[in-house]
PDB file of N, CA, C and O in Angstrom, chain B, residues numbered from 101:
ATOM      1  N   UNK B 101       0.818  -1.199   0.000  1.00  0.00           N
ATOM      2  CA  UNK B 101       0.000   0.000   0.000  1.00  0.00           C
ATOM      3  C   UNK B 101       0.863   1.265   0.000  1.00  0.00           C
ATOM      4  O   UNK B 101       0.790   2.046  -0.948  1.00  0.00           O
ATOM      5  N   UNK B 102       1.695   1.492   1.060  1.00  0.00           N
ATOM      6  CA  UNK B 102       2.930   2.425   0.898  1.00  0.00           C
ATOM      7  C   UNK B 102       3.976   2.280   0.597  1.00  0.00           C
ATOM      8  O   UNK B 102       4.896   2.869   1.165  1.00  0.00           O
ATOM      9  N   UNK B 103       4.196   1.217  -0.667  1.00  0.00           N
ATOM     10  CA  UNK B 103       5.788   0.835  -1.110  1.00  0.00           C
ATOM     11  C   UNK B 103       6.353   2.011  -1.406  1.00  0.00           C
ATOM     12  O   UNK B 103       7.514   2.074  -1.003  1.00  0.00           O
ATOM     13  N   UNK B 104       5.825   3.322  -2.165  1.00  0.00           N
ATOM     14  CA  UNK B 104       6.883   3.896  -2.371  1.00  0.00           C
ATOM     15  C   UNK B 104       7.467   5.078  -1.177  1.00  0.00           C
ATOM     16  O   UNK B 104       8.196   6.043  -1.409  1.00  0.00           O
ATOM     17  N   UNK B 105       6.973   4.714  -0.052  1.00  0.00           N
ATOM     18  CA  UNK B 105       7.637   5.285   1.164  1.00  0.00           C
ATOM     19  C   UNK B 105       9.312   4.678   1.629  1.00  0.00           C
ATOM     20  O   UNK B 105      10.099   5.259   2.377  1.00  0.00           O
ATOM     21  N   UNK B 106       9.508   3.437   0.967  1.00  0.00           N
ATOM     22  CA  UNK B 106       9.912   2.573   1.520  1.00  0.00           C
ATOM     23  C   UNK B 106      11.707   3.506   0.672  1.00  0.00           C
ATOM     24  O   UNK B 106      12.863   3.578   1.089  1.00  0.00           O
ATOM     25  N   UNK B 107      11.289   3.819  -0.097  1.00  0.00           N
ATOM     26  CA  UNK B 107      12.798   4.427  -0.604  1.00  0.00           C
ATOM     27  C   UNK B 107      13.276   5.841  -0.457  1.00  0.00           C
ATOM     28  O   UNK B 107      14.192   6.366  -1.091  1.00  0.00           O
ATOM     29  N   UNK B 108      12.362   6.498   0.671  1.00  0.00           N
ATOM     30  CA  UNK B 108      12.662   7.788   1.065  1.00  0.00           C
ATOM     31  C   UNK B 108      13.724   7.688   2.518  1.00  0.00           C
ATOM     32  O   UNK B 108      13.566   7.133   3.605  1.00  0.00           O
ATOM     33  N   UNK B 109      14.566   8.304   2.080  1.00  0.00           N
ATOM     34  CA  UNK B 109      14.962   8.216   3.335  1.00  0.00           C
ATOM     35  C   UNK B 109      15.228   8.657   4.588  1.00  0.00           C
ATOM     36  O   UNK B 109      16.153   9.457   4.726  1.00  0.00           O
ATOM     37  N   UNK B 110      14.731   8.370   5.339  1.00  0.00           N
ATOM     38  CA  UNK B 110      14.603   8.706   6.693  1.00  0.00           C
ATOM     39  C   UNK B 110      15.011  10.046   7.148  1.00  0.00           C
ATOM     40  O   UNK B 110      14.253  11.006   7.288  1.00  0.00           O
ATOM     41  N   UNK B 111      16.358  10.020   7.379  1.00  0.00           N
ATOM     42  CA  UNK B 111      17.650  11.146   7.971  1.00  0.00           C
ATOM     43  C   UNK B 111      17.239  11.730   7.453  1.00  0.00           C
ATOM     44  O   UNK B 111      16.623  12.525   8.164  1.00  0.00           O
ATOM     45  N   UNK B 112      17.052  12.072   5.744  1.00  0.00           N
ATOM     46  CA  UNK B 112      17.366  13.329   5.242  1.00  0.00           C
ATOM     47  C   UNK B 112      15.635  13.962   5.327  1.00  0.00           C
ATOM     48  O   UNK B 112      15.422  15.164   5.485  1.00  0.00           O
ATOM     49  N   UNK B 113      14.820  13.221   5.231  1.00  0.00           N
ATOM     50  CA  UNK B 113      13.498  13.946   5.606  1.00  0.00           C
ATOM     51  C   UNK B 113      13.361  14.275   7.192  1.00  0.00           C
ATOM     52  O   UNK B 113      12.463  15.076   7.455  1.00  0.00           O
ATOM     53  N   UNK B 114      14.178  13.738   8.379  1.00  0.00           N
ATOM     54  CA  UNK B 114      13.970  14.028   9.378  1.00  0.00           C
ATOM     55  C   UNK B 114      15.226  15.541   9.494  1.00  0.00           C
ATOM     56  O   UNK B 114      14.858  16.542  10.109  1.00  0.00           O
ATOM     57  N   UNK B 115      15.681  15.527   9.283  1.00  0.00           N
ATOM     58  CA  UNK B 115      16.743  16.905   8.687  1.00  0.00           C
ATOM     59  C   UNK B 115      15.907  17.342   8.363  1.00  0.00           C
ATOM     60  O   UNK B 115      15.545  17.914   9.391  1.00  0.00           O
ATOM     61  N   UNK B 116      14.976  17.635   7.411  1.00  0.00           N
ATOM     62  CA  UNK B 116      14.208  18.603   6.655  1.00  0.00           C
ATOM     63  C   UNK B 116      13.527  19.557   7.718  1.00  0.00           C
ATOM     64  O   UNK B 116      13.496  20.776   7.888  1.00  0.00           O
ATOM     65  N   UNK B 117      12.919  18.296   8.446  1.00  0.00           N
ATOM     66  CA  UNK B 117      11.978  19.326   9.045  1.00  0.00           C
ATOM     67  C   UNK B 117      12.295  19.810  10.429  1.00  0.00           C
ATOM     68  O   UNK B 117      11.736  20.702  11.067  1.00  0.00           O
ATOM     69  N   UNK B 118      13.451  18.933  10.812  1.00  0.00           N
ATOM     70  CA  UNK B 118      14.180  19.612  12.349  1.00  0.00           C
ATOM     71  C   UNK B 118      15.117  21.364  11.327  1.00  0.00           C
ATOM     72  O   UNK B 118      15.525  22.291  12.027  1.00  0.00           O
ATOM     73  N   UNK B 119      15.206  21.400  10.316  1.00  0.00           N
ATOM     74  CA  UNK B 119      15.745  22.538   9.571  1.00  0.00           C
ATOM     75  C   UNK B 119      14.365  23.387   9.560  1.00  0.00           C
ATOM     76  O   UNK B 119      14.351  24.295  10.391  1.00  0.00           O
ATOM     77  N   UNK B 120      13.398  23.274   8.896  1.00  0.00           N
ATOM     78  CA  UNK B 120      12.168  23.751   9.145  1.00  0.00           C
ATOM     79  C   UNK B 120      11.962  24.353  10.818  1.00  0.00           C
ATOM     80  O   UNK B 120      12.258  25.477  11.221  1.00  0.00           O
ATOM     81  N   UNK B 121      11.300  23.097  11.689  1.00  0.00           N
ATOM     82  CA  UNK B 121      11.514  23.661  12.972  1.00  0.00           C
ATOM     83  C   UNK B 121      12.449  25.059  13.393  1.00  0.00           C
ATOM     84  O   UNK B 121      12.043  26.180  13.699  1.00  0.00           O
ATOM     85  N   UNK B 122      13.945  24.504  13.277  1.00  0.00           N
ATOM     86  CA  UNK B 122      14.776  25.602  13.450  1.00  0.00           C
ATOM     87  C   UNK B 122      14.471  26.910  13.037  1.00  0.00           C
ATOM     88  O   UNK B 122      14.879  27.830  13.747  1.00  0.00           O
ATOM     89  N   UNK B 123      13.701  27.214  11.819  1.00  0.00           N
ATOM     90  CA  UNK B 123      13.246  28.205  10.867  1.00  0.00           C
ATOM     91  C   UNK B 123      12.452  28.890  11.463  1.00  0.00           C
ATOM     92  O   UNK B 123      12.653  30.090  11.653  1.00  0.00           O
ATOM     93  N   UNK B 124      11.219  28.159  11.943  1.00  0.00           N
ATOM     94  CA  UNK B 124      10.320  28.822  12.594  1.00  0.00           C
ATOM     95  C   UNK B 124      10.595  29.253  14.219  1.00  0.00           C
ATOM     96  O   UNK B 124       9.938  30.122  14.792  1.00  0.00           O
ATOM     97  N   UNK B 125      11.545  28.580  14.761  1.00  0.00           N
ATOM     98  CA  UNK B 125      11.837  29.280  15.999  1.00  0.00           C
ATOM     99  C   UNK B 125      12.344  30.135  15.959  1.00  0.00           C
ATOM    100  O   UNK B 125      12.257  30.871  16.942  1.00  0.00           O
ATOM    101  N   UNK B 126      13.486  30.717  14.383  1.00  0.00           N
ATOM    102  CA  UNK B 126      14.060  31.768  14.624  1.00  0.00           C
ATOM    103  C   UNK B 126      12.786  32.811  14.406  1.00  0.00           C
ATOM    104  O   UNK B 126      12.632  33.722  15.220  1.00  0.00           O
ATOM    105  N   UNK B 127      12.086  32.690  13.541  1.00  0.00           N
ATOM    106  CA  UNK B 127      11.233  33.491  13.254  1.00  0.00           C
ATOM    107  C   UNK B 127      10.619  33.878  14.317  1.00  0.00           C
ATOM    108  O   UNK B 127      10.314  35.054  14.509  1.00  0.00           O
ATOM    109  N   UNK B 128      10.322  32.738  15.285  1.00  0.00           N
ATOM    110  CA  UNK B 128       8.933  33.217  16.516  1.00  0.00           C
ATOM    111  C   UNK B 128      10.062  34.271  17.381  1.00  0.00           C
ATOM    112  O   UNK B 128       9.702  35.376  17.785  1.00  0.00           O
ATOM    113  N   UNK B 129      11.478  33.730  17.588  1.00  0.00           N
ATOM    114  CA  UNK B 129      12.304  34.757  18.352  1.00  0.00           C
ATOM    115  C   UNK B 129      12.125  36.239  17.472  1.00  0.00           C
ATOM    116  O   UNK B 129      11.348  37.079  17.927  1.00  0.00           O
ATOM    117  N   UNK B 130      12.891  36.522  16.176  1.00  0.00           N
ATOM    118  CA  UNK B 130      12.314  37.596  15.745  1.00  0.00           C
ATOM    119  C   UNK B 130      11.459  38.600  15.975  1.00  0.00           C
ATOM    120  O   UNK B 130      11.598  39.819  16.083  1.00  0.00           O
ATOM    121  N   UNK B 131      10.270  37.641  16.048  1.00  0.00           N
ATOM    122  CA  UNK B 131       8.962  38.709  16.082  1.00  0.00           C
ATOM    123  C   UNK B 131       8.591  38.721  17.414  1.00  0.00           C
ATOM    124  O   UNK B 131       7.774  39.531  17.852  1.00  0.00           O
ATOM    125  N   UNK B 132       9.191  37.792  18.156  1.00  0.00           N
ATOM    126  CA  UNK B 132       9.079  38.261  19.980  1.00  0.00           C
ATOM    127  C   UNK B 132      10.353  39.374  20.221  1.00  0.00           C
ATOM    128  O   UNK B 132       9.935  40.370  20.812  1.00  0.00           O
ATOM    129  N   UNK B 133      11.272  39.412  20.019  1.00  0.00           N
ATOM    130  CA  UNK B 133      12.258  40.797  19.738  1.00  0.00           C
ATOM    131  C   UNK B 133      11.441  41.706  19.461  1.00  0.00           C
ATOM    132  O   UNK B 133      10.749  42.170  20.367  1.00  0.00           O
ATOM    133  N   UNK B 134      11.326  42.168  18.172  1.00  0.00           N
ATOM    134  CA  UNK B 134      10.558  43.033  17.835  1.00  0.00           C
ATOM    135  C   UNK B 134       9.533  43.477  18.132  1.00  0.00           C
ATOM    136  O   UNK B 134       9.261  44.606  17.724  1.00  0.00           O
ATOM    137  N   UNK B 135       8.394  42.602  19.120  1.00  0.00           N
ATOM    138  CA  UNK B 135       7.235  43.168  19.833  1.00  0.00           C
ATOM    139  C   UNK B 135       8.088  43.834  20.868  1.00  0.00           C
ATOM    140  O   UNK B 135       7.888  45.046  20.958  1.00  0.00           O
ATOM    141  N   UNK B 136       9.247  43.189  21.898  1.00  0.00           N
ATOM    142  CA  UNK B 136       9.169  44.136  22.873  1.00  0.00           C
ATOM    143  C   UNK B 136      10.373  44.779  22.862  1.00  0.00           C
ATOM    144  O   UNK B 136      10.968  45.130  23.881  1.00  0.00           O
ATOM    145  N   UNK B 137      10.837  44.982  21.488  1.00  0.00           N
ATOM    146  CA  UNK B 137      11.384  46.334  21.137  1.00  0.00           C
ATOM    147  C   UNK B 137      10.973  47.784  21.305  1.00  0.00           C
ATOM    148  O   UNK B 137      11.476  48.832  21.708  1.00  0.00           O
ATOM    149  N   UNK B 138       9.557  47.252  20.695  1.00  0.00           N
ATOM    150  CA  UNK B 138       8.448  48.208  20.099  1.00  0.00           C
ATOM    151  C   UNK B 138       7.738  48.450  21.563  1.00  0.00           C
ATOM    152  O   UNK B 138       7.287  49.587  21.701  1.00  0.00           O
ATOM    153  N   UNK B 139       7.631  47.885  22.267  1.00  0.00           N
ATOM    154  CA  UNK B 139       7.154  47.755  23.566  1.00  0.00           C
ATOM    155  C   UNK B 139       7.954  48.865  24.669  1.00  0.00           C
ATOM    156  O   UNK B 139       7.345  49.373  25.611  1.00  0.00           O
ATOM    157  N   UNK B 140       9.246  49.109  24.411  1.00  0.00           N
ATOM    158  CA  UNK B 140      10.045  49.465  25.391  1.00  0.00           C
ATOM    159  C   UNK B 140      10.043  50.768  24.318  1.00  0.00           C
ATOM    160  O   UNK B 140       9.797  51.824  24.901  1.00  0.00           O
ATOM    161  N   UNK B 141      10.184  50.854  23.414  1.00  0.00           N
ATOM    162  CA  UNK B 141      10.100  52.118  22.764  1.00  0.00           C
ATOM    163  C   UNK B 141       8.601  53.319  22.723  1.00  0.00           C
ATOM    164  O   UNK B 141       8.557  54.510  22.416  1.00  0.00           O
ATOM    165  N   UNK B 142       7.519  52.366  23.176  1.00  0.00           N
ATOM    166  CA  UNK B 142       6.708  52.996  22.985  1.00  0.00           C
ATOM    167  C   UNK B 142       6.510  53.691  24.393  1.00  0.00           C
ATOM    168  O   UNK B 142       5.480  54.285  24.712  1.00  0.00           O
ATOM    169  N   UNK B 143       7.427  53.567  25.050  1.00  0.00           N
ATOM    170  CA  UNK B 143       7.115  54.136  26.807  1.00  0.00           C
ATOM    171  C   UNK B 143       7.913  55.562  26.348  1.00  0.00           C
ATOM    172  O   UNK B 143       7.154  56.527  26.439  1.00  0.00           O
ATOM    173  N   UNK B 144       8.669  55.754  26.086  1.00  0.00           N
ATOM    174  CA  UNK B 144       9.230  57.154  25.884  1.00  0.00           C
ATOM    175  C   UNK B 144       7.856  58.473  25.799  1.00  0.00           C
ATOM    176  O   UNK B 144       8.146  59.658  25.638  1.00  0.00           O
TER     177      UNK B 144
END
């Protein structure tokens, strides 16, 4: 039923998405920076 799973391989799709992951955490850090950038700037 899923033979052609059977020739993907593993590592490099589990790489993919621990690279992905990584991606989006930098991103969520980013835009948590930048809220309380904007946060500490807006007290002036």
């Amino acid at each position: 039923m899923l033979d052609f799973l059977a020739d993907i391989d593993v590592f490099a799709l589990e790489m993919f998405f621990v690279g992905l992951l990584g991606l989006a955490g930098l991103a969520i850090a980013f835009v948590a920076g930048t809220v309380i950038v904007n946060l500490f700037r807006g007290q002036r």
